[in-house]
N, C-alpha and C positions, 0 to 999 in steps of 0.2 A: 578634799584634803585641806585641814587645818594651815595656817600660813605658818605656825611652830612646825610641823609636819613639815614639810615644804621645805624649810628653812635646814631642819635635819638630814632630810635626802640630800640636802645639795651638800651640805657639810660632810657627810658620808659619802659620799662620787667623790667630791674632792682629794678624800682619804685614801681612796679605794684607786683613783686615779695616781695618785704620789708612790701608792706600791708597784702599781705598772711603771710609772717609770725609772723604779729602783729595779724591778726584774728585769726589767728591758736591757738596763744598763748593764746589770751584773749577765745576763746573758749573752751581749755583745763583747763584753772582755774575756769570758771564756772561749765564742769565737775567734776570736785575734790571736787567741794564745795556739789554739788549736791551726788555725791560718797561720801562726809563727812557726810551728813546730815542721808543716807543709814545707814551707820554702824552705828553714834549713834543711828538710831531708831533699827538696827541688823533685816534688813528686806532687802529680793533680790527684792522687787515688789511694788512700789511706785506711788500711784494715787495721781496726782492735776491736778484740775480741770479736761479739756480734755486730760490730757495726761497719760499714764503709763509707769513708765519707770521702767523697768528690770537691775538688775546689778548682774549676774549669773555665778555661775564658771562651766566652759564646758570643759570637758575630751576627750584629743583628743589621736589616737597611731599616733605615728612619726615613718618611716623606718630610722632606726640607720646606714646613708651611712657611716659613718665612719668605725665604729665596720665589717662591710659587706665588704668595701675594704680590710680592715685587714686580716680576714677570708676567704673570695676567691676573693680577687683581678682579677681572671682569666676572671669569673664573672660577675665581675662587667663593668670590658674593656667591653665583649662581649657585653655587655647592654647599653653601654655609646653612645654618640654620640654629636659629637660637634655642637652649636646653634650659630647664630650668630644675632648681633643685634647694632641699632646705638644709642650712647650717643651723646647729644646737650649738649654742655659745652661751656661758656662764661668766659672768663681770662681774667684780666686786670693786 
């Protein structure tokens, strides 16, 4: 691939990236409205037409790693283990 190539692929992500974050956007505000519409009825369970849509508080337990290194650090070493992984990052 040509470095003009190159150079146009990134320009195009970029493009193609800014429309993601415009649908993202305009898709979260029609959530909220839809979430708004919920609380003023004070109902988790909403049928229209074919659809229903659920908006439900779910109780999860979380392992507290912090508090747990604190307490036995010794532990927690023995249980760890390093991951490794690649980030794609574009800098202008």
């Amino acid at each position: 691939m040509s470095r003009n190539e190159l150079v146009a692929k990134i320009e195009a992500l970029h493009e193609w990236e800014a429309v993601i974050e415009e649908a993202k956007a305009e898709a979260e505000t029609l959530r909220d409205a839809i979430k708004a519409e919920m609380l003023e009825r004070d109902t988790e369970e909403l049928t229209a037409g074919q659809y229903i849509v659920r908006w439900t508080s779910v109780i999860s337990n979380r392992f507290d790693t912090t508090s747990f290194k604190k307490v036995m650090p010794d532990v927690y070493k023995a249980y760890t283990k390093p991951s490794t992984s690649r980030r794609f990052t574009i800098s202008a």
